[in-house]
MDTraj code that builds the backbone (N, CA, C; nanometers):
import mdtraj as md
import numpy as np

residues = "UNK UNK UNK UNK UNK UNK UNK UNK UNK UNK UNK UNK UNK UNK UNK UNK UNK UNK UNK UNK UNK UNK UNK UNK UNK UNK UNK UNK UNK UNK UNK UNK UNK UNK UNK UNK UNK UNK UNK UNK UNK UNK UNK UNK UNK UNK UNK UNK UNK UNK UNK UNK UNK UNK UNK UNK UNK UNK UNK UNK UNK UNK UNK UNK UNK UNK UNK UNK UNK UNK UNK UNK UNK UNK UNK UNK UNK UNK UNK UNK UNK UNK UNK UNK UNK UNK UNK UNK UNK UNK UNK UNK UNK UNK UNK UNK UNK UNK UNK UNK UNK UNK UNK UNK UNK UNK UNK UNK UNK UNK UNK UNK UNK UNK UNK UNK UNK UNK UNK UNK UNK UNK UNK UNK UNK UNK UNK UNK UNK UNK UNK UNK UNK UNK UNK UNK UNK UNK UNK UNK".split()
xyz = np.array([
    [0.3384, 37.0149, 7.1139],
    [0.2299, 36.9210, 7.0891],
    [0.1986, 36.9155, 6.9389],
    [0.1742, 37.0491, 6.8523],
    [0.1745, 37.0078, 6.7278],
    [0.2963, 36.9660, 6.6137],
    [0.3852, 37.0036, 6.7046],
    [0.5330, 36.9458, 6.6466],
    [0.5102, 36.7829, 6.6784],
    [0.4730, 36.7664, 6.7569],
    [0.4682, 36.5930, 6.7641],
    [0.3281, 36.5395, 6.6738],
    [0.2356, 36.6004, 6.6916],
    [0.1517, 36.5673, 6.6037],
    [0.1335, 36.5319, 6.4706],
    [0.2444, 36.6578, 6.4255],
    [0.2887, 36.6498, 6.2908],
    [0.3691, 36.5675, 6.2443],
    [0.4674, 36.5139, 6.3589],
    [0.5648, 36.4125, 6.3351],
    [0.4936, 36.2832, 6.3082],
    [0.4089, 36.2884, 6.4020],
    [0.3127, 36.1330, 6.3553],
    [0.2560, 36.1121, 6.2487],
    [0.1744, 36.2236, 6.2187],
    [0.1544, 36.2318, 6.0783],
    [0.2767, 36.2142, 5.9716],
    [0.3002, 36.2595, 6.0028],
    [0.4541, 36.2414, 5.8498],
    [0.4752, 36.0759, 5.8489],
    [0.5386, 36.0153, 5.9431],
    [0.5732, 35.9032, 5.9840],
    [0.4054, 35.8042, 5.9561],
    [0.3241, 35.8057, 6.0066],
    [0.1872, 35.7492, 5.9332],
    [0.1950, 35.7224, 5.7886],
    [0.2184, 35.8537, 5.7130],
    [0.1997, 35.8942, 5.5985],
    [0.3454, 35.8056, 5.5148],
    [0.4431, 35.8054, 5.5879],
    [0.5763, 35.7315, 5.5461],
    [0.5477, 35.5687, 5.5269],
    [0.5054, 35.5441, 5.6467],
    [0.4593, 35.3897, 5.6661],
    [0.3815, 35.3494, 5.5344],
    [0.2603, 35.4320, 5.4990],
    [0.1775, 35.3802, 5.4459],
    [0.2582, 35.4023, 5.2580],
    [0.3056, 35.4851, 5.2423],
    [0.3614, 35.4955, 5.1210],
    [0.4739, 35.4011, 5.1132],
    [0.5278, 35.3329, 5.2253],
    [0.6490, 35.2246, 5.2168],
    [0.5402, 35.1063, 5.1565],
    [0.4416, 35.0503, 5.2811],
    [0.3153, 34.9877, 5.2200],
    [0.3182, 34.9719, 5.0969],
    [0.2325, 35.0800, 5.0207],
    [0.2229, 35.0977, 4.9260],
    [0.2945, 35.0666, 4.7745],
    [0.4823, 35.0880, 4.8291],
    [0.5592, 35.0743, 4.7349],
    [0.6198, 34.8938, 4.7697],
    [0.6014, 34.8274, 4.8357],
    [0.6282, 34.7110, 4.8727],
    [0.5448, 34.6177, 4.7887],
    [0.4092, 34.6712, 4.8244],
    [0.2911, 34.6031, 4.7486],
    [0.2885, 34.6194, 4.5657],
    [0.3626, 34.7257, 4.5101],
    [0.3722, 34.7200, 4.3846],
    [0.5206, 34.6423, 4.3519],
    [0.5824, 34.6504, 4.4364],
    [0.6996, 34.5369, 4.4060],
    [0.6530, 34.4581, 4.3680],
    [0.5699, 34.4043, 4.5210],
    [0.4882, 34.2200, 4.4867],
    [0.3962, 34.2230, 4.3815],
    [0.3539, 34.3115, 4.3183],
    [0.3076, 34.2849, 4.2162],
    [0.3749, 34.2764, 4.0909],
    [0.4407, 34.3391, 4.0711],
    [0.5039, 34.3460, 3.9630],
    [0.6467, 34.2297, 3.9576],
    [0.6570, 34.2210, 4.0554],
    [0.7104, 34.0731, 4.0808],
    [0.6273, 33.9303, 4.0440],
    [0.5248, 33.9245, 4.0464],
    [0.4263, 33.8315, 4.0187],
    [0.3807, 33.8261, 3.8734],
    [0.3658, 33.9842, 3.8304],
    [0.3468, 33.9957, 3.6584],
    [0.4550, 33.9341, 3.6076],
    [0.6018, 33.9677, 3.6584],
    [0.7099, 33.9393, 3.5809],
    [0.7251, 33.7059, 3.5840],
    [0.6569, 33.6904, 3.7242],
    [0.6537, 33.5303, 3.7098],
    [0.5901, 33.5328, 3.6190],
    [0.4465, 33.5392, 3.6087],
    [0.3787, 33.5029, 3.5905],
    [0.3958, 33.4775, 3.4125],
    [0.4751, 33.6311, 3.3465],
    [0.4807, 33.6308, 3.2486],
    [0.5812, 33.5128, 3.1857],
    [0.7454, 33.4873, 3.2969],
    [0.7963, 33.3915, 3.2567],
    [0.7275, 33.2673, 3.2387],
    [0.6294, 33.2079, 3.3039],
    [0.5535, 33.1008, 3.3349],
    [0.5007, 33.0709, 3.2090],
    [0.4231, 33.1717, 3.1631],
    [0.3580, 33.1694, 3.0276],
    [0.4584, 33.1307, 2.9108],
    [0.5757, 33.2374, 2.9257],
    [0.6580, 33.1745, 2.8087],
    [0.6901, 33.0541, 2.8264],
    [0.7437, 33.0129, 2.9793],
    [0.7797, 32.8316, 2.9648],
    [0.6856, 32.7690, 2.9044],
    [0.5626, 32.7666, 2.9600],
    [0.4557, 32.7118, 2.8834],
    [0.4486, 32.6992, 2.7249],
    [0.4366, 32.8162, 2.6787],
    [0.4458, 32.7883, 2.5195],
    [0.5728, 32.7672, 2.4539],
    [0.7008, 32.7696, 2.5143],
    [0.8455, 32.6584, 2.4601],
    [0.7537, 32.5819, 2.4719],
    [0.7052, 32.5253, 2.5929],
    [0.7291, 32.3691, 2.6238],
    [0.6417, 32.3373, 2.5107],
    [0.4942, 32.4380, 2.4884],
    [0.3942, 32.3413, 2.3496],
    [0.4401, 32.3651, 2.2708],
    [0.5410, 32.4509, 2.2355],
    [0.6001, 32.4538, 2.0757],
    [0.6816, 32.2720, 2.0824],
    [0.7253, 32.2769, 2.2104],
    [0.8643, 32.1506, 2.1947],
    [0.7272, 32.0086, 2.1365],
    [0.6449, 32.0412, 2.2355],
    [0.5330, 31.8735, 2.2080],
    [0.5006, 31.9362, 2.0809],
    [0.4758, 31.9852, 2.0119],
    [0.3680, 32.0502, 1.8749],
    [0.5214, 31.9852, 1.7740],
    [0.6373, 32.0374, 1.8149],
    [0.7461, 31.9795, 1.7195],
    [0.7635, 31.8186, 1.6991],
    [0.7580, 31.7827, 1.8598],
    [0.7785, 31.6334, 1.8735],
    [0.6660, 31.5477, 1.8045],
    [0.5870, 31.6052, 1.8025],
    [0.4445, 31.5129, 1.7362],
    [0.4451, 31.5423, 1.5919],
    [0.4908, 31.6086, 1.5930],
    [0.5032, 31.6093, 1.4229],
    [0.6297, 31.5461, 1.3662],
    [0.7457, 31.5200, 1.4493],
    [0.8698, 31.4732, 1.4046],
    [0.8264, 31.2821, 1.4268],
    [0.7554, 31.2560, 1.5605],
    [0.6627, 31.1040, 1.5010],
    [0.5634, 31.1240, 1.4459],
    [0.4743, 31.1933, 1.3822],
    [0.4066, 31.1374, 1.2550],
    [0.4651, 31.1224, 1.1122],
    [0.5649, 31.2351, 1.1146],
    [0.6497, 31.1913, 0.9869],
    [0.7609, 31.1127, 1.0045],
    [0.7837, 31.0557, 1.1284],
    [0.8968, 30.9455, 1.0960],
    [0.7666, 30.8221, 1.0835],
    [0.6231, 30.8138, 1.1592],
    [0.5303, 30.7199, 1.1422],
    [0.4990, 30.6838, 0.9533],
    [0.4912, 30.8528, 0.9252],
    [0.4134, 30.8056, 0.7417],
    [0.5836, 30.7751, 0.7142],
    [0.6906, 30.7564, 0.7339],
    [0.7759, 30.7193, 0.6484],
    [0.8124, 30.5929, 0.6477],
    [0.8028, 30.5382, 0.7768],
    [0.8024, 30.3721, 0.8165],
    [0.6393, 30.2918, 0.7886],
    [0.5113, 30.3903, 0.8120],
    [0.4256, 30.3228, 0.7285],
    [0.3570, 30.2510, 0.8674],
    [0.3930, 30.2905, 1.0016],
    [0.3340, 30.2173, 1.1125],
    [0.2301, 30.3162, 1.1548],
    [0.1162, 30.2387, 1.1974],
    [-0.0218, 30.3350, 1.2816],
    [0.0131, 30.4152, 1.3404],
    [-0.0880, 30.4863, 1.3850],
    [-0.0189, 30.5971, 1.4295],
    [-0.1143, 30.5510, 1.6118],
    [-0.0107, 30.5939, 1.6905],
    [-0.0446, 30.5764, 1.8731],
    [-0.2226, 30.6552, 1.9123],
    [-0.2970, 30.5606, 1.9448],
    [-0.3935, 30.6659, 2.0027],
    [-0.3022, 30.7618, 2.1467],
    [-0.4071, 30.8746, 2.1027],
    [-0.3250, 30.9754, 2.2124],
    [-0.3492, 30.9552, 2.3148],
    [-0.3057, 30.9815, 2.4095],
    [-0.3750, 30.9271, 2.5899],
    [-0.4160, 31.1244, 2.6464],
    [-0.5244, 31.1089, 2.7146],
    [-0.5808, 31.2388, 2.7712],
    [-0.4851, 31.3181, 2.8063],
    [-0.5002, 31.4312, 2.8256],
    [-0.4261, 31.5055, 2.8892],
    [-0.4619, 31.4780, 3.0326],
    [-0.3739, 31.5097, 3.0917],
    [-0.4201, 31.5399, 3.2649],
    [-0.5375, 31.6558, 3.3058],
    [-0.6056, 31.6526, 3.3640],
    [-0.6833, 31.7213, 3.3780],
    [-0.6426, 31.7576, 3.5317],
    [-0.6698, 31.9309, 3.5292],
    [-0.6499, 32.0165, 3.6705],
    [-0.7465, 31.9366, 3.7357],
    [-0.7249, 32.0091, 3.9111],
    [-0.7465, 31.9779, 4.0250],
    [-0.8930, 32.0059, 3.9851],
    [-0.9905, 31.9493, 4.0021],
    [-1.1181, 32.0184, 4.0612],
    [-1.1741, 32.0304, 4.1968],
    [-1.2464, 32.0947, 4.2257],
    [-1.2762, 32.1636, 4.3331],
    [-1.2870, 32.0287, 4.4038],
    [-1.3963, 31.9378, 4.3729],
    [-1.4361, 31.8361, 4.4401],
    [-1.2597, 31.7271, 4.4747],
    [-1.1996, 31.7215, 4.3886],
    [-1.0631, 31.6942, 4.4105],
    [-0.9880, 31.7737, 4.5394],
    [-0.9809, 31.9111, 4.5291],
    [-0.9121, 31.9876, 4.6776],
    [-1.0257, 31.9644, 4.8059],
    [-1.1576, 31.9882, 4.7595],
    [-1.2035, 31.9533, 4.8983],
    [-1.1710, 31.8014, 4.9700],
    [-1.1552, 31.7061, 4.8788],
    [-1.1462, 31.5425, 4.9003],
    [-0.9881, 31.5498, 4.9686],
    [-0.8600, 31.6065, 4.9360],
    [-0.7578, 31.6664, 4.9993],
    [-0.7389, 31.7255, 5.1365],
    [-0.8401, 31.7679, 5.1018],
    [-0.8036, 31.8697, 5.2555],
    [-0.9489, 31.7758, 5.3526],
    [-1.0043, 31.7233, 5.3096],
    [-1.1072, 31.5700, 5.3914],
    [-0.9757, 31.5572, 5.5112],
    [-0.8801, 31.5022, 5.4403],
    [-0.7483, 31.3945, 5.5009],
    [-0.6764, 31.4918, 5.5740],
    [-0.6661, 31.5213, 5.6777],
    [-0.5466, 31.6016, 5.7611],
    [-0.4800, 31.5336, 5.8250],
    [-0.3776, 31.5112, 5.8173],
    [-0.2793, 31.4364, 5.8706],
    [-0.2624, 31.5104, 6.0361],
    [-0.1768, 31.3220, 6.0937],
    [-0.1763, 31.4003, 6.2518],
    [-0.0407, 31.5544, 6.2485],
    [-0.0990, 31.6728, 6.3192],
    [-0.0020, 31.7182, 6.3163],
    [-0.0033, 31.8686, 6.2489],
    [-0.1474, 31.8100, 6.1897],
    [-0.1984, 31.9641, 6.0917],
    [-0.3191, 31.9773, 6.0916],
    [-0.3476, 32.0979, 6.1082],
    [-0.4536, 32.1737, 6.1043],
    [-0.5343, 32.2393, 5.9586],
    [-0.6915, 32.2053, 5.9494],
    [-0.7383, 32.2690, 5.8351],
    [-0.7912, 32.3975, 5.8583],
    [-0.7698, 32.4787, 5.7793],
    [-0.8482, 32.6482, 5.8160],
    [-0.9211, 32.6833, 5.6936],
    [-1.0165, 32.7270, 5.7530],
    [-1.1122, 32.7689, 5.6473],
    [-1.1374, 32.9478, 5.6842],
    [-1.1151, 33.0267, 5.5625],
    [-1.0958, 33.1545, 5.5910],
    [-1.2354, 33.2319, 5.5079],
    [-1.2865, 33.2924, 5.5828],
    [-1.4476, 33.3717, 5.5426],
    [-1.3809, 33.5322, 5.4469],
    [-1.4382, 33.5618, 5.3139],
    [-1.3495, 33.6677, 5.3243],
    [-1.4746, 33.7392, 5.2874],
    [-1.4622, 33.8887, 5.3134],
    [-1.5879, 33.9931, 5.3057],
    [-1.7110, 33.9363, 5.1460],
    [-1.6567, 33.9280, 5.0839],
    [-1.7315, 33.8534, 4.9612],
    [-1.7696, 33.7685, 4.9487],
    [-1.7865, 33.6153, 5.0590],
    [-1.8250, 33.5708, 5.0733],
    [-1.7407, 33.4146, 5.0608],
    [-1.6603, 33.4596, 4.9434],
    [-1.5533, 33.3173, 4.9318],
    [-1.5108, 33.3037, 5.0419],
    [-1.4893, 33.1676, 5.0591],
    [-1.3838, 33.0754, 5.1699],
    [-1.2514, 33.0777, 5.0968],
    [-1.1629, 33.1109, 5.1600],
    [-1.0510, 33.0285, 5.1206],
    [-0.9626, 32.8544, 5.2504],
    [-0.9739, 32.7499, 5.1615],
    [-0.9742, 32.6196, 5.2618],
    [-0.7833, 32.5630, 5.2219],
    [-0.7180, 32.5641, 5.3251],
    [-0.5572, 32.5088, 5.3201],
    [-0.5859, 32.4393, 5.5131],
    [-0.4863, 32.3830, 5.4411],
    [-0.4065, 32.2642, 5.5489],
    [-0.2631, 32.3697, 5.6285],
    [-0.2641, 32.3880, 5.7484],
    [-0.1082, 32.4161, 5.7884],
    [-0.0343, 32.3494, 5.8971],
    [0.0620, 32.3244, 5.9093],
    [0.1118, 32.2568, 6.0414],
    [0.0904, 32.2627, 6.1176],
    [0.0495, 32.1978, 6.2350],
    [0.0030, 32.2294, 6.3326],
    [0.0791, 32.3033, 6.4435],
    [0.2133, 32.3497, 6.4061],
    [0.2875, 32.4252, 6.4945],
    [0.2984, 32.5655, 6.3990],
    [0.2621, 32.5964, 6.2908],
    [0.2077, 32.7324, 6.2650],
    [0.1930, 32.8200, 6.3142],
    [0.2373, 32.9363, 6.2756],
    [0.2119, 33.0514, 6.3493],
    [0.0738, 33.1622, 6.2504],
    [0.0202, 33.2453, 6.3669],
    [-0.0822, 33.3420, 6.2533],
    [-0.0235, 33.4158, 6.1908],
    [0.1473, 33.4456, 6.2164],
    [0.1638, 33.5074, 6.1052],
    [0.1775, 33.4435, 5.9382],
    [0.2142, 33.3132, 5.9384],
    [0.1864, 33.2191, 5.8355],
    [0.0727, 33.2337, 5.7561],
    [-0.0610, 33.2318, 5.8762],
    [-0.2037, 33.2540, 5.8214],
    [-0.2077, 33.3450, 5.6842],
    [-0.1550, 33.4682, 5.8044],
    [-0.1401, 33.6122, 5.7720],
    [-0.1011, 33.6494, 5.6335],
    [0.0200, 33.5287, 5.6088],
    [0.0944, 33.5772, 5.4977],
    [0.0254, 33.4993, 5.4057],
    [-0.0542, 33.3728, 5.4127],
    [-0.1198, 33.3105, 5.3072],
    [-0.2667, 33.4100, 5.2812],
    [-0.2870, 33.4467, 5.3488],
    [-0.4223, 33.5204, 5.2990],
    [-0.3698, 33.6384, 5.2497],
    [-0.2695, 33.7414, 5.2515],
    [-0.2488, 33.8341, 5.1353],
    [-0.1935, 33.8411, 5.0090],
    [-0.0907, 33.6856, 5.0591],
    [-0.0256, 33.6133, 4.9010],
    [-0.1628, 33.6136, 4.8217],
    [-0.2984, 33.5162, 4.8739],
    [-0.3362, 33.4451, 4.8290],
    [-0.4538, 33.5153, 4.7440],
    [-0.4877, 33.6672, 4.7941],
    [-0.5858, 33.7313, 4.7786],
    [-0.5359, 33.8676, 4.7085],
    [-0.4449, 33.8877, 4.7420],
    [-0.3469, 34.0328, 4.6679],
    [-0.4248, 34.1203, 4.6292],
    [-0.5065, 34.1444, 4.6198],
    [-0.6080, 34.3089, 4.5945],
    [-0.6134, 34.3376, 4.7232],
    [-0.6539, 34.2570, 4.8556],
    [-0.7051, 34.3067, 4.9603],
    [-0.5505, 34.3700, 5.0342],
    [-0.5190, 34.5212, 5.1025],
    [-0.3811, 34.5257, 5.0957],
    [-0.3816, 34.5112, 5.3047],
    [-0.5554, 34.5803, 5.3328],
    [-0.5397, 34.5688, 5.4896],
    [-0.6723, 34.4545, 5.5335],
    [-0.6377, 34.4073, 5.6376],
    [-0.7040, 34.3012, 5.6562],
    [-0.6679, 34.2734, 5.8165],
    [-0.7947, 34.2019, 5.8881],
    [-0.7765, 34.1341, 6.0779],
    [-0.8382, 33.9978, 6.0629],
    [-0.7822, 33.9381, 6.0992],
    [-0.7884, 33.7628, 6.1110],
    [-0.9001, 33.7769, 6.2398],
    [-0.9839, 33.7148, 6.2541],
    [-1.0998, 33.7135, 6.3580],
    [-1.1183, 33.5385, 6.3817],
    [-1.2204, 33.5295, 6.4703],
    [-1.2523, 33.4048, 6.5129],
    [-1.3650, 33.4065, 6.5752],
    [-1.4857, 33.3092, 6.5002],
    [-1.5910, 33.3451, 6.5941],
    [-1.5866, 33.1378, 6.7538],
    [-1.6831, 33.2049, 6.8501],
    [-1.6685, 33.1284, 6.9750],
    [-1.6819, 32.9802, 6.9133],
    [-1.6198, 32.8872, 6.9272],
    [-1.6150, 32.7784, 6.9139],
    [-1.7195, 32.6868, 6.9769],
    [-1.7586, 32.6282, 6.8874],
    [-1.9614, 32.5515, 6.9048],
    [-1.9075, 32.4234, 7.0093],
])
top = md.Topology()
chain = top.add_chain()
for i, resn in enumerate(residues, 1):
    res = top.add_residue(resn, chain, resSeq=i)
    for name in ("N", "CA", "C"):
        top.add_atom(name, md.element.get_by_symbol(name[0]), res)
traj = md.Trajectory(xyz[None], top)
């Protein structure tokens, strides 16, 4: 009996240190995007910071006005994703997820979805939290 006891324990203790080392993969997998991301980003503004300067000096050399600039694009705002996820198409489902802190997190999924899908968007999506139970309260 304590030979098996102990076995569980070990094996508990295995699980959770596999856990453990999986979850610093995904992280450090995510630092390493994240970091490429950044560098694309600043090529890409070095490339516009070059290009705008290669037409203003071909502009002062021909002596033509110079283009008003047009805005940048501006990110999603909130009121923008909620107006998104308004529209659910036939076929999909919206979920709105309560998390201990109080944030919602709000996505659209297919309507043939599985909870493990859920599952996997709420620890992608939240990554500090490492254990977590999907609940449901009675439907009004």
């Amino acid at each position: 009996e304590k030979v098996r006891r102990q076995t569980g324990k070990e094996i508990a203790e295995a699980k959770r240190l596999y856990k453990e080392k999986e979850m610093k993969k995904i992280a450090a997998q995510r630092r390493r995007e994240k970091e490429e991301d950044k560098k694309r980003k600043e090529k890409l503004r070095a490339e516009i910071a070059k290009d705008k300067a290669e037409r203003a000096a071909k502009r002062k050399a021909t002596g033509v006005a110079p283009e008003p600039e047009k805005p940048a694009s501006t990110p999603r705002t909130a009121e923008a994703t909620a107006e998104s996820l308004k529209r659910v198409k036939p076929g999909e489902t919206r979920i709105q997820i309560r998390l201990l802190d109080g944030t919602a997190l709000k996505t659209k999924f297919d309507g043939s979805a599985t909870l493990e899908t859920v599952y996997d968007y709420v620890s992608t999506t939240t990554g500090d939290i490492s254990d977590f139970s999907l609940a449901t309260s009675y439907p009004r």
